[in-house]
N, C-alpha and C positions, 0 to 999 in steps of 0.2 A: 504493500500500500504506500511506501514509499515517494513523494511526490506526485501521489495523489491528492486533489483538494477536495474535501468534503465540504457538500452543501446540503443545508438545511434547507427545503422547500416548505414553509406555511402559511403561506397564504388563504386569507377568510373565505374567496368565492372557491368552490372547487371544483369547479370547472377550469379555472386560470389556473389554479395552483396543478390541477393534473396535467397541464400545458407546458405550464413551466418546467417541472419536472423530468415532461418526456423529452422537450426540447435540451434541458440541460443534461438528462442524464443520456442523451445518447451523443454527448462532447466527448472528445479523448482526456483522460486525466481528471475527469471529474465524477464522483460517486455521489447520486443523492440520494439523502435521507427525508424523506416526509415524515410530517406530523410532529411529534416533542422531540427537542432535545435531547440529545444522550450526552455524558460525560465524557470528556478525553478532552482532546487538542481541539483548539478552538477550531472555528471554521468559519463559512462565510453563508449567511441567514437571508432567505431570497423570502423578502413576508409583504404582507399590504400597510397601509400608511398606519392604521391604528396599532395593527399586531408588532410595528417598532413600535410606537412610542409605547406601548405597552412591552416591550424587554425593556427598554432605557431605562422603565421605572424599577421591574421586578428582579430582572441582573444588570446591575449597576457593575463595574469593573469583570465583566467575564472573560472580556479580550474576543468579544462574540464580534465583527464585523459585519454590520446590516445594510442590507442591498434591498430598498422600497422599489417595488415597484404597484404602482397605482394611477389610477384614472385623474387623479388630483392633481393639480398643476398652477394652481396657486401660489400667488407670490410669497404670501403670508405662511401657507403651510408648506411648502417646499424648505423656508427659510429656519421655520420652526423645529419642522425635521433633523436637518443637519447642528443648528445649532444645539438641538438635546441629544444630538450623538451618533448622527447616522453617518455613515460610511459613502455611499451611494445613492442612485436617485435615476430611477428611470420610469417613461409613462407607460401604459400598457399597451398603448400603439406605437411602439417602436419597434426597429426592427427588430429579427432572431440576432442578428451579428451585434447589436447594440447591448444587446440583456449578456450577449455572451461576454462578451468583453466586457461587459462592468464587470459579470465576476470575477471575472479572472483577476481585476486590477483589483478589487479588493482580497483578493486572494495573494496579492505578492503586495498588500501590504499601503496600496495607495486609495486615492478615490478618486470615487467616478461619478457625473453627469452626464447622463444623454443631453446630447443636441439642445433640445426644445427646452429644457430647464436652465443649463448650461446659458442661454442668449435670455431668460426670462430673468437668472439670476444678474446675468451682466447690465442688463435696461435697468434693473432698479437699482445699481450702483451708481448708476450715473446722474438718478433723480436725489433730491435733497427729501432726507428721512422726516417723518414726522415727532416732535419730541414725545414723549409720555403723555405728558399734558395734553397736546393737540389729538392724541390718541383719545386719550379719556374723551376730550370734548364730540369727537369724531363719533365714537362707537355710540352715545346719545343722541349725537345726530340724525346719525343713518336710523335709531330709532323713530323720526318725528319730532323729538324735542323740541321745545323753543328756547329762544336763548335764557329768559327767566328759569325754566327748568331747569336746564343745563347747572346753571351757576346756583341753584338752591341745591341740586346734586352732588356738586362738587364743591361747595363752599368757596366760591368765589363769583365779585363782582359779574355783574351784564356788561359791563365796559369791557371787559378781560375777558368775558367768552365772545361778543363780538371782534376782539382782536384775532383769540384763537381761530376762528372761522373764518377769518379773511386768509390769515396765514394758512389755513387747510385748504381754502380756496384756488391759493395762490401755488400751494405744491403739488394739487391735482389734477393744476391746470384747469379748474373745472370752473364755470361761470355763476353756476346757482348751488345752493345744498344741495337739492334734489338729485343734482347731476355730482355731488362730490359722493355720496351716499353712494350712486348706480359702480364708482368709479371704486368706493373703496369695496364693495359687494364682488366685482368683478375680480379684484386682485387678492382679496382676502387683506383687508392689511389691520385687521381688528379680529384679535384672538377669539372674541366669543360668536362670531362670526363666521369664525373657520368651516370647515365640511366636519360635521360631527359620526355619519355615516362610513357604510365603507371605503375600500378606498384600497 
């Protein structure tokens, strides 16, 4: 077994996850295992977006490398992903040669982005971040709020949430709320907001 890489296949739909499996286990050099985890050497975890963040919480330090792949593409939950620990990241309409090679690279060790997330993560580097604060303001927004609401929410001034809302305006490019709401819905950029579903 020697320079073989073991992969964990579990993914939630199982129909994808029987896909992926067959796809990967008939790779040269690669053995998968579906379903739980087994002990030994770590290896590389091919799951849907929930079932990481769900190991990131429950094996914290396992040296476990996780390979998302899922329907979600999201600015917000792509970002979210990797910064609680993911390894990888690719969508479920990607190619076969694309899933392949992510494992692989997380398998010797690096990480990986498909294409499509890869240019989704690079576009929002080049926008200016929204602070906490403007987040807070934001995710009552896209609620309906008024600005009185807002600011009896948050314990602060209508003067101060009008500014915030020009400033969320101003970073969304977008002209009205209504259209900053569709804009931050679109990219996911408010955690309660996220795709709480599969994935």
């Amino acid at each position: 077994m020697d320079g073989v890489l073991k992969v964990f296949v579990r993914h939630e739909d199982p129909v994808v996850s029987a896909g992926l499996a067959a796809v990967l286990g008939a790779q040269p050099g690669i053995t998968v295992i579906e379903g739980h985890l087994v002990q030994g050497p770590a290896g590389v975890v091919v799951t849907d977006y929930r079932g990481a963040l769900a190991l990131l919480r429950t094996r914290p330090g396992s040296g476990l490398r996780i390979l998302v792949v899922s329907h979600i593409e999201r600015e917000w939950d792509v970002q979210n992903a990797i910064r609680g620990g993911v390894h990888g990241y690719v969508l479920q309409r990607c190619h076969i040669g694309e899933l392949v090679h992510g494992v692989r690279m997380l398998g010797r060790g690096s990480r990986y982005l498909c294409d499509a997330v890869a240019h989704s993560i690079a576009d929002s580097l080049t926008r200016e971040a929204l602070t906490s604060r403007e987040t807070d303001v934001l995710r009552l927004l896209a609620k309906g709020c008024c600005n009185k609401t807002i600011g009896r929410h948050l314990g602060i001034a209508v003067g101060t949430v009008k500014a915030h809302v020009k400033a969320i305006l101003e970073k969304l490019q977008a002209t009205t709320r209504t259209e900053a709401a569709a804009i931050a819905t679109e990219r996911g950029l408010v955690a309660d907001m996220s795709v709480l579903s599969g994935g």
